[in-house]
RODO-2510 file (C-alpha; in nm, 4 decimals, decimal comma):
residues 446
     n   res          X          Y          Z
     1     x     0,0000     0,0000     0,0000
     2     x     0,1458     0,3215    -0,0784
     3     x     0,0567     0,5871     0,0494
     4     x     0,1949     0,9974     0,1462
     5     x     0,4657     1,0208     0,3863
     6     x     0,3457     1,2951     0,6266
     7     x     0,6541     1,4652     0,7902
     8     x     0,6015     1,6915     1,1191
     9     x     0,6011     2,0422     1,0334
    10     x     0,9775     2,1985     1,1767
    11     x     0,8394     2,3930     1,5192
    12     x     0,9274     2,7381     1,5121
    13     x     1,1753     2,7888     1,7476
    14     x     1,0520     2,9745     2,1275
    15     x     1,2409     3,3155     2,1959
    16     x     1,5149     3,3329     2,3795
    17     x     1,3347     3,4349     2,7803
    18     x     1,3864     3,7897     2,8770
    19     x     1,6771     3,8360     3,1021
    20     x     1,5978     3,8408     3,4568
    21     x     1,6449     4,1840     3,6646
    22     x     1,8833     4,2043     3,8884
    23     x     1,7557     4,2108     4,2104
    24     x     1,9019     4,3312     4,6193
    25     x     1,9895     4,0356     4,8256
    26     x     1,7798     4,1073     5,1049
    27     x     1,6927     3,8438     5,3395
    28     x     1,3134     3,6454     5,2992
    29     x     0,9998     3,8303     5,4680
    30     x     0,9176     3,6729     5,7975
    31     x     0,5747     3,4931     5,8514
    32     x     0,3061     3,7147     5,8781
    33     x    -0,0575     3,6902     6,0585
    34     x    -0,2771     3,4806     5,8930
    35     x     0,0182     3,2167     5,8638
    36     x     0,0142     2,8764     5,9863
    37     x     0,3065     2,9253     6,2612
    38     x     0,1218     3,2511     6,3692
    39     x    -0,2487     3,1551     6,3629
    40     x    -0,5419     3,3360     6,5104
    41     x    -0,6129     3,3608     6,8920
    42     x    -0,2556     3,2775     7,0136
    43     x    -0,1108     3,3965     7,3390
    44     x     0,1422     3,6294     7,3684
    45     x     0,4434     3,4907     7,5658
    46     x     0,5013     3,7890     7,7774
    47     x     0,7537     3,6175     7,9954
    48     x     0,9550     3,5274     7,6870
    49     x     0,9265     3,9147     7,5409
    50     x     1,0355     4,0659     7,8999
    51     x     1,3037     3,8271     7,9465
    52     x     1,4208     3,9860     7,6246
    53     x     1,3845     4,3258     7,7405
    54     x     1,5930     4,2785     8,0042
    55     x     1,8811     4,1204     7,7794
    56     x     1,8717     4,4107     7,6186
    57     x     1,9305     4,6264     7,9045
    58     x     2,1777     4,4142     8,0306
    59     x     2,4126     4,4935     7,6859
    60     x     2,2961     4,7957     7,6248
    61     x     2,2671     4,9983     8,0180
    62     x     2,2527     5,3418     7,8442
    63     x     1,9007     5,2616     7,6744
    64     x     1,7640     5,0797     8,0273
    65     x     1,5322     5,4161     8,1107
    66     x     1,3985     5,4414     7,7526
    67     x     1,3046     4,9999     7,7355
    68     x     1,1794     5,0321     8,0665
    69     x     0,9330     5,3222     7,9488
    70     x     0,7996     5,1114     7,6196
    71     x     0,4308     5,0253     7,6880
    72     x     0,3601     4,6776     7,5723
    73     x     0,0295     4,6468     7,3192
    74     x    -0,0378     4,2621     7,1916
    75     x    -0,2036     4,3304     6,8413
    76     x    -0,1674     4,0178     6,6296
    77     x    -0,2233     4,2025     6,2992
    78     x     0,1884     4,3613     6,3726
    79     x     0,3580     4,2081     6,1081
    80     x     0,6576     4,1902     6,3978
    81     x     0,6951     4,4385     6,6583
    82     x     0,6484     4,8409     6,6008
    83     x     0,6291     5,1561     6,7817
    84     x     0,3638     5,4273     6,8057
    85     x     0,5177     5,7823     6,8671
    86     x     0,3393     5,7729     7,2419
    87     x     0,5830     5,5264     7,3250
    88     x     0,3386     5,2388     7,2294
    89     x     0,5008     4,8768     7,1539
    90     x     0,2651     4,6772     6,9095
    91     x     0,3978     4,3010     6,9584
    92     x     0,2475     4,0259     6,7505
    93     x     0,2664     3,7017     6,9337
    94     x     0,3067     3,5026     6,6787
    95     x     0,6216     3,6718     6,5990
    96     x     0,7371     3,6581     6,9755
    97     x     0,7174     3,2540     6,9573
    98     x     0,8833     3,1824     6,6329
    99     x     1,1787     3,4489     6,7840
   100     x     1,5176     3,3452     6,9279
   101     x     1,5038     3,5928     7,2987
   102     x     1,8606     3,7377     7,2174
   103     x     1,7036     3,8769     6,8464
   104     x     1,3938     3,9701     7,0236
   105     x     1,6384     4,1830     7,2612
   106     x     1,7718     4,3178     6,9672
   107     x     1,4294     4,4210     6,8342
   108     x     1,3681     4,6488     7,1274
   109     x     1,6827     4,8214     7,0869
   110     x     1,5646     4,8516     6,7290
   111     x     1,2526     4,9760     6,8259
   112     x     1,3376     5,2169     7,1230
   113     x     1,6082     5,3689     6,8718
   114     x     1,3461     5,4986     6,6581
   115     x     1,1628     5,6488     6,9276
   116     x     1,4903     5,8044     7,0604
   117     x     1,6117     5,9507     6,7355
   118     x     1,2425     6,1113     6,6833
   119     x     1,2002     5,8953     6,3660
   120     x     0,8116     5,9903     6,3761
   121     x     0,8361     6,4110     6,3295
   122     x     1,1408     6,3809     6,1020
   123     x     0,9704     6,1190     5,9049
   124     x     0,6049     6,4000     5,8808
   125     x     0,8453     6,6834     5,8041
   126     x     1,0443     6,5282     5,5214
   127     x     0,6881     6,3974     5,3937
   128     x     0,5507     6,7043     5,4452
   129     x     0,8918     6,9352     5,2856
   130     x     0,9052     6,7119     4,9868
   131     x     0,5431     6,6072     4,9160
   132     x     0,5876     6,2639     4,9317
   133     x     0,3139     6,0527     5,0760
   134     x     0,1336     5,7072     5,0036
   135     x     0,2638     5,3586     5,1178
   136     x     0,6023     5,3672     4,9051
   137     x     0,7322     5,6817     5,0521
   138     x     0,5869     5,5810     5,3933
   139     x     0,8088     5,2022     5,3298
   140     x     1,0829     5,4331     5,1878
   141     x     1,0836     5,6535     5,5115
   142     x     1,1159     5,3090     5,7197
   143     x     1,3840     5,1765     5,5348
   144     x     1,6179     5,5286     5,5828
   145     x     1,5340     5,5048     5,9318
   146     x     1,6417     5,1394     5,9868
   147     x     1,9465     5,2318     5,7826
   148     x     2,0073     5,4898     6,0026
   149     x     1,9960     5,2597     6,3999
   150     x     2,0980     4,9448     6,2284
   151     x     2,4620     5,0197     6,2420
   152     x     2,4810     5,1508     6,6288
   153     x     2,2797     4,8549     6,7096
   154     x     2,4034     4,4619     6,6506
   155     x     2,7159     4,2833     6,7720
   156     x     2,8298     4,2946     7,1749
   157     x     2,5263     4,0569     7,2843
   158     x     2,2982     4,1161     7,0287
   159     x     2,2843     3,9035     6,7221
   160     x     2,1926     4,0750     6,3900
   161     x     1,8664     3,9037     6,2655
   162     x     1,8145     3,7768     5,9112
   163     x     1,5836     4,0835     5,8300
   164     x     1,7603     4,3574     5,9835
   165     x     1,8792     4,6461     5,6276
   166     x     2,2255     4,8340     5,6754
   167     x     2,3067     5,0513     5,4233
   168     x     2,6019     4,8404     5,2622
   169     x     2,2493     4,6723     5,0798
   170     x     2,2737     4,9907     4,8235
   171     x     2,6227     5,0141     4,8971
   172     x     2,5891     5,3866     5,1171
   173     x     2,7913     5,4490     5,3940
   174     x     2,7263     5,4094     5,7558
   175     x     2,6528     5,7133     6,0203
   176     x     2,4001     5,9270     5,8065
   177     x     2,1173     6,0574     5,8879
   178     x     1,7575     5,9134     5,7779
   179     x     1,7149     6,2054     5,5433
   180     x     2,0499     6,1925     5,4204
   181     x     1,9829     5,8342     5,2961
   182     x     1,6164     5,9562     5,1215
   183     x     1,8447     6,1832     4,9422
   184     x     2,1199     5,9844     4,8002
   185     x     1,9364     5,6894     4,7175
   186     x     1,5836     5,5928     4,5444
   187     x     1,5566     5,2972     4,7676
   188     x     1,3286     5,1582     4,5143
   189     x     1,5331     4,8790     4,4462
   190     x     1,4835     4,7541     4,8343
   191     x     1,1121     4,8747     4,8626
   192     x     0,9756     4,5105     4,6585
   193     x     1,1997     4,3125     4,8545
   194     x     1,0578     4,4605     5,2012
   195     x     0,7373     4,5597     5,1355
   196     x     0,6521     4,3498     5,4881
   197     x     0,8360     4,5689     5,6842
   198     x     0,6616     4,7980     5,9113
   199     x     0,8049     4,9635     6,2139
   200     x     0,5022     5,1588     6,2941
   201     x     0,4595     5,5137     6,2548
   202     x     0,7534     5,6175     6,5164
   203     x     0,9745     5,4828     6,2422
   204     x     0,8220     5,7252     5,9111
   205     x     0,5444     5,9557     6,0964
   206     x     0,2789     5,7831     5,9562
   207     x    -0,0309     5,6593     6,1259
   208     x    -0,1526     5,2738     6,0982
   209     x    -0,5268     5,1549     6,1619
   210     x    -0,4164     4,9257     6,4178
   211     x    -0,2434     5,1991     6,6394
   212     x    -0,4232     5,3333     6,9582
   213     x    -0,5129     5,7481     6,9559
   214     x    -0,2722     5,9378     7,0982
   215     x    -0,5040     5,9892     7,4019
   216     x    -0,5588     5,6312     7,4157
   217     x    -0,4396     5,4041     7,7137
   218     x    -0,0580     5,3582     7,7791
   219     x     0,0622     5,6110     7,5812
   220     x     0,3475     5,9001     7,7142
   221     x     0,2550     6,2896     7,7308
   222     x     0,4806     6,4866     7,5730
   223     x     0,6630     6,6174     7,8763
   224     x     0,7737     6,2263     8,0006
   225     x     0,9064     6,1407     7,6257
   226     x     1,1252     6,4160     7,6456
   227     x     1,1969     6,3801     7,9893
   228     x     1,2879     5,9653     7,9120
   229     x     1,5046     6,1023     7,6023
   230     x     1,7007     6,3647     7,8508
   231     x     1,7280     6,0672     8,1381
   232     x     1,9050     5,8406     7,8528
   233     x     2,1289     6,1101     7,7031
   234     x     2,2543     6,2178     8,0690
   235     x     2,3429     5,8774     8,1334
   236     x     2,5704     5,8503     7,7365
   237     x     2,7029     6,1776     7,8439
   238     x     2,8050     6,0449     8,1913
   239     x     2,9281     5,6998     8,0554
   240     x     3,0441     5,7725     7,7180
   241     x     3,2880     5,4983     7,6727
   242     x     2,9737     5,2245     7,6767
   243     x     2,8089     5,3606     7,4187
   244     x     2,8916     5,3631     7,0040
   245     x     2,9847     5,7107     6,8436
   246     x     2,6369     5,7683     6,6895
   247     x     2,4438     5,7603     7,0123
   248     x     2,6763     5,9788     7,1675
   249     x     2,6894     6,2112     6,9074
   250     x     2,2710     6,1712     6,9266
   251     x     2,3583     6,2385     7,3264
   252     x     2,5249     6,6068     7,2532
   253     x     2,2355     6,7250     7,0549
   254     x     1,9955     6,5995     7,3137
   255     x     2,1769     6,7292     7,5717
   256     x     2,2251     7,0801     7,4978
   257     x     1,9220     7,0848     7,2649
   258     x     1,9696     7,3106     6,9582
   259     x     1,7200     7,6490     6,9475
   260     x     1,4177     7,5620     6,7416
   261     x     1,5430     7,7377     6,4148
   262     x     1,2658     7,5980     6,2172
   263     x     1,0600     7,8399     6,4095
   264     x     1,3262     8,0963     6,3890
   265     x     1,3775     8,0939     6,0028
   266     x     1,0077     8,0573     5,8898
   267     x     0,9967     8,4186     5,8485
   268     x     1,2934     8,4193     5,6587
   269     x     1,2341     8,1335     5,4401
   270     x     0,9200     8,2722     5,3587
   271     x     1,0415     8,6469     5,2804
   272     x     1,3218     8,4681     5,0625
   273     x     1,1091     8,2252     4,8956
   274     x     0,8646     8,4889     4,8175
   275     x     1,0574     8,7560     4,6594
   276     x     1,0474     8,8211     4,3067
   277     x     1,2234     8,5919     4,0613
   278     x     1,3124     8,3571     4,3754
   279     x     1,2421     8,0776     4,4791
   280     x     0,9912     7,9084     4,2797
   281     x     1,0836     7,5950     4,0757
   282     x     0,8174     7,4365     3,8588
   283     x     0,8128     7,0648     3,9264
   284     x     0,5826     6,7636     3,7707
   285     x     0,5875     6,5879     4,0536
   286     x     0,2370     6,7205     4,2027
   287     x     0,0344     6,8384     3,8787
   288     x    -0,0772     7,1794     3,8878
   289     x    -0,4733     7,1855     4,0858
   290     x    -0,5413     7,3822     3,6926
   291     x    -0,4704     7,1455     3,5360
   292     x    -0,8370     7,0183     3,5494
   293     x    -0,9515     7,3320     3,3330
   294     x    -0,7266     7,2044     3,0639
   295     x    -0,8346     6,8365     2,9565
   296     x    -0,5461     6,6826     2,7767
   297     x    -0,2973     6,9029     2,8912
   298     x    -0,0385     6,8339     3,2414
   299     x     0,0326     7,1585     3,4105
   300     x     0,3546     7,2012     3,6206
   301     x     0,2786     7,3036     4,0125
   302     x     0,4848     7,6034     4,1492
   303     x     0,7749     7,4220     4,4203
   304     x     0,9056     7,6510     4,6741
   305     x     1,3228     7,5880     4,7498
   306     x     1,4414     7,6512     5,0421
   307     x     1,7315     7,9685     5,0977
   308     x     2,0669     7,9843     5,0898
   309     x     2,2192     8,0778     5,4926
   310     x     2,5189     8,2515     5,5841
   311     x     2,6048     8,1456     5,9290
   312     x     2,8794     8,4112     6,0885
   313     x     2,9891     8,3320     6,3960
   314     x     3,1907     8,5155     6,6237
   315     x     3,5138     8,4142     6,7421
   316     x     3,6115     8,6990     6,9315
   317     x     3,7893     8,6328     7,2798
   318     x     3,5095     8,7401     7,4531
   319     x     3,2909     8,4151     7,2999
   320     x     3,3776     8,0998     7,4962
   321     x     3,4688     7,7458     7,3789
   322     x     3,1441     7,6433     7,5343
   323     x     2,9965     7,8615     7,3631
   324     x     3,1258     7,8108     7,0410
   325     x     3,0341     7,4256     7,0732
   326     x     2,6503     7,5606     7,0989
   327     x     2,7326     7,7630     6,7883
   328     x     2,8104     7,4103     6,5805
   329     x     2,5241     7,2718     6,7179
   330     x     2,3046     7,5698     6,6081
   331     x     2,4670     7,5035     6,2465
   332     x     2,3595     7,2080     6,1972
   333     x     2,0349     7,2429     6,3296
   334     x     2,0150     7,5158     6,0242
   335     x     2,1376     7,2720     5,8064
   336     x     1,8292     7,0412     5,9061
   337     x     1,6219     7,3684     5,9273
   338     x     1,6460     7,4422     5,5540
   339     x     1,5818     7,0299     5,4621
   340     x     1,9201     6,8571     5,5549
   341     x     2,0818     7,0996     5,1893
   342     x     2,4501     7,1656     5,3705
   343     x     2,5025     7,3056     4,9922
   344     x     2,2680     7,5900     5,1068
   345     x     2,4305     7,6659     5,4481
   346     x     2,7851     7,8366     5,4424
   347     x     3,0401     7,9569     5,7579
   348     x     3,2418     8,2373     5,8107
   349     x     3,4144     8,2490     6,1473
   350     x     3,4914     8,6422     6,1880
   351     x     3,6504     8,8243     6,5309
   352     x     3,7745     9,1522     6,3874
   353     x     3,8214     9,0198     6,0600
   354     x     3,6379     8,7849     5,8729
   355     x     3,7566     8,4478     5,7889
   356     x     3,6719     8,2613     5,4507
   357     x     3,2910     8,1678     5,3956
   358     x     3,2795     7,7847     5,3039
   359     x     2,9992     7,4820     5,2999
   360     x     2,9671     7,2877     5,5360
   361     x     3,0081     6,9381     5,5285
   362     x     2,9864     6,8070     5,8963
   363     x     2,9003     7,0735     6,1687
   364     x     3,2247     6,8953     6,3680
   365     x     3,4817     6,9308     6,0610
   366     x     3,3659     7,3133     6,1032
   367     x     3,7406     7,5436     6,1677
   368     x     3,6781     7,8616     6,3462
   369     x     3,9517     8,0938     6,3784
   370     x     3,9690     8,4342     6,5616
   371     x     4,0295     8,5209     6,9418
   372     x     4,0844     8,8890     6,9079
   373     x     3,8750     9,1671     6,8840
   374     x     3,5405     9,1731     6,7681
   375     x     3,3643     9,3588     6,4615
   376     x     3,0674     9,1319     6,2780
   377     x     3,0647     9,4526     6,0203
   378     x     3,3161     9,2430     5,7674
   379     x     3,1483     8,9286     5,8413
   380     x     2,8276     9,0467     5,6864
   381     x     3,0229     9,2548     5,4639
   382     x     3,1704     8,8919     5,3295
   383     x     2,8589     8,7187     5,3585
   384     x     2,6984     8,9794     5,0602
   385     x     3,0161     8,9633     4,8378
   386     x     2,9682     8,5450     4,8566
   387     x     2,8249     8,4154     4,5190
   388     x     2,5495     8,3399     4,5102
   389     x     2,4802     8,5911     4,7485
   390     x     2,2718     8,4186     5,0979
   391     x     1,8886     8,5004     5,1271
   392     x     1,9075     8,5112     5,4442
   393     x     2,2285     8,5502     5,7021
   394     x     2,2075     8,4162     6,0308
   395     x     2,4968     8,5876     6,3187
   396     x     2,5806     8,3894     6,6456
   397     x     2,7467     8,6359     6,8945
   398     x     2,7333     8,7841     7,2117
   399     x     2,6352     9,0751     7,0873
   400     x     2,9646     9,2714     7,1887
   401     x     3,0041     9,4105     6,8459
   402     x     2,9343     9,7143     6,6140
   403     x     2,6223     9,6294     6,3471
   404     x     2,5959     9,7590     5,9783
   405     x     2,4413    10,1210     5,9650
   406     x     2,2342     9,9592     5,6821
   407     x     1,9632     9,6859     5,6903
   408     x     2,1665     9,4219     5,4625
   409     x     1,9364     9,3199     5,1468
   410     x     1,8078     8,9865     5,2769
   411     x     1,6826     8,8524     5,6181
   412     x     1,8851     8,8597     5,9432
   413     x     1,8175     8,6552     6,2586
   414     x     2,0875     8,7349     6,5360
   415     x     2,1080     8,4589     6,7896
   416     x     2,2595     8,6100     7,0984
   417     x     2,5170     8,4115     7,3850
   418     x     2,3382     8,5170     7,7234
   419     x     2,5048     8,7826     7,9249
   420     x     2,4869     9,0319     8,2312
   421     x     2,2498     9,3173     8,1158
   422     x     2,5479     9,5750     8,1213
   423     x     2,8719     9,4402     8,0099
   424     x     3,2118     9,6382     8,0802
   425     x     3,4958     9,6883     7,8438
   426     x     3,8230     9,6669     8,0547
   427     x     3,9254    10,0406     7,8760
   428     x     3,6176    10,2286     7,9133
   429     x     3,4079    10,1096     8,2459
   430     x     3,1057    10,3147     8,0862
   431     x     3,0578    10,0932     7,7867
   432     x     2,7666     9,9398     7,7100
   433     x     2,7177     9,7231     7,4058
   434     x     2,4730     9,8393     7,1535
   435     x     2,1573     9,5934     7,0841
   436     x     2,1632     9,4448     6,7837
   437     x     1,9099     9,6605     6,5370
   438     x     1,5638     9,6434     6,4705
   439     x     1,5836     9,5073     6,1461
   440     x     1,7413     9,1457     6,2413
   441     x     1,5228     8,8922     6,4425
   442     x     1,6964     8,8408     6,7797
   443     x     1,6578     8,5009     7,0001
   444     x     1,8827     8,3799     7,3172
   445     x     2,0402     8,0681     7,2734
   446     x     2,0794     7,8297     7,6014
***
């Protein structure tokens, strides 16, 4: 029988499979609620959790006051544990069980660290500088904040767990600041790979629906967080060799407290931002509210930037080192004031003379020179020469000093060293310093 030989038709051949992206290493989410090792209805193991609490204060004495003042909340819908900015602790059970004591001890350093470094009003005001907001900022706030503690935190008694992020995952250095690492980094990369974790809103400044409200029950007033964050800084300050470099840095702030130059400089940022031709960037990041009256068309939104400061400071022999130690302090609490941009914020150290203006890069790598007389006049004088010229010029003296006989073309706040209402000048018993004038906003610092 003869018949057609039917050959199979060649198969076309499959394309080659899209390469696969390149993702962080980052460590496997832990189980969650709803899982079968953390189901419904189970007890929390307090005895387990406070025996971890107190290995943490047994390794880490300088943080006893603040672990002793966590209030614990059992919430099984906490992913882990996580920290309200009332000093709340939100512990899922399930979480305590499946967790080794000595990382649990490390989780309430973790956790207290946040509360300590005031994670939850940095984390609103970056949110609230840079318009970010929604769940990936709020996850991208976390992760800067983590980065931030995580490096202070592990090793000496406390194990480093398989979720904890240090900033060698994007390759960053160690010892910035959270807003630092929101700035030099998109984080986007880690924000798939830890989309579980959640450190509450004392970590970013953003409320969860299983938190308590802030009047709610075990939560800390205002005046006994700040008293808990004094009682822990006294005790780096009067111990400092037990504790890392970043908490006692943390300890200096806290302990002589900066002047609240936020409060100080709104004026100015305002006038400087408003003037004509200043200040105003158009950005696509928020659409323009007009752009509804145009269908089709996506309108730019006006972006206010913040100033540029000219910090003088006054060397003169008359200023003390103490004194000039609060002056650092008050520089980089400028630097924060104007969004963490040390581009913006220059020095020049001036006693009769003025020294070079410069950026800053770290408030403690900050030279100041001087120890004679003292005239601010060529300090300011510098400060309007510098290009671009400062919107607004900031002067931290004791006030000892002749002023400009004219109002200088940009905003002035004058932050006065305290001293006796009549000072004398060893040549002339009947001199009095002059105030400074009416056109500069005057504070005290200390």
């Amino acid at each position: 029988m003869t018949g057609t030989v039917r050959r199979p038709l060649p198969r076309p051949m499959a394309p080659p499979p899209p390469p696969r992206p390149v993702r962080v290493n980052v460590p496997a989410a832990p189980v969650g609620p709803g899982r079968p090792d953390n189901p419904p209805g189970l007890p929390l193991d307090m005895e387990k959790l406070l025996a971890a609490r107190l290995h943490a204060v047994e390794v880490r004495p300088y943080l006893a006051v603040a672990l002793f003042a966590l209030q614990v909340v059992e919430d099984p819908s906490v992913p882990t544990m996580a920290v309200d900015a009332h000093w709340r602790c939100y512990v899922s059970p399930g979480f305590v069980a499946r967790t080794p004591v000595e990382e649990l001890a490390g989780v309430w350093v973790h956790e207290v660290s946040h509360l300590l470094r005031d994670h939850h009003a940095r984390g609103e005001r970056y949110a609230r500088e840079n318009e970010e907001y929604g769940p990936g900022e709020r996850l991208r706030r976390n992760i800067a904040a983590d980065f931030e503690i995580n490096d202070d935190i592990y090793g000496d008694g406390l194990p480093r767990p398989a979720g904890a992020v240090l900033p060698s995952l994007l390759q960053l250095p160690d010892g910035l600041l959270m807003e630092e690492y929101l700035r030099r980094a998109s984080l986007s990369g880690l924000a798939a790979d830890l989309a579980w974790l959640d450190c509450g809103s004392g970590a970013d400044g953003q409320e969860r629906p299983w938190e308590l409200a802030p009047d709610g029950a075990h939560g800390l007033s205002r005046q006994q967080r700040d008293a808990v964050r004094f009682r822990v800084a006294e005790g780096i300050k009067g111990r400092p060799g037990d504790a890392p470099e970043g908490w006692r840095r943390w300890a200096d702030e806290a302990f002589h407290p900066p002047q609240p130059w936020r409060q100080l400089l709104g004026a100015a940022i305002r006038s400087a931002a408003g003037a004509p031709g200043a200040g105003e960037n158009h950005s696509y990041r928020r659409p323009s509210r007009r752009s509804a009256a145009v269908p089709g068309v996506l309108l730019p939104s006006l972006r206010r930037t913040p100033p540029r400061v000219c910090v003088v400071i006054d060397t003169s022999g008359s200023v003390s080192d103490a004194e000039l130690g609060s002056a650092l302090l008050e520089v980089a609490a400028i630097a924060r004031a104007v969004g963490g941009r040390r581009d913006l914020v220059s020095v020049i150290s001036c006693d009769a003379a003025a020294g070079i203006a410069g950026p800053i890069c770290l408030a403690e790598d900050i030279e100041l020179i001087g120890g004679g007389g003292t005239d601010l006049r060529s300090g300011f004088a510098l400060a309007l020469r510098s290009r671009p010229r400062p919107d607004v010029i900031v002067a931290l003296t004791d006030g000892q000093t002749p002023w400009p006989s004219a109002q200088p073309p940009c905003r002035t706040v004058v932050g006065l060293f305290p001293r006796p209402a009549r000072a004398v000048n060893e040549n002339n018993p009947d001199y009095v310093p002059g105030t400074p004038p009416s056109w500069a906003r005057v504070v005290t610092i200390g």
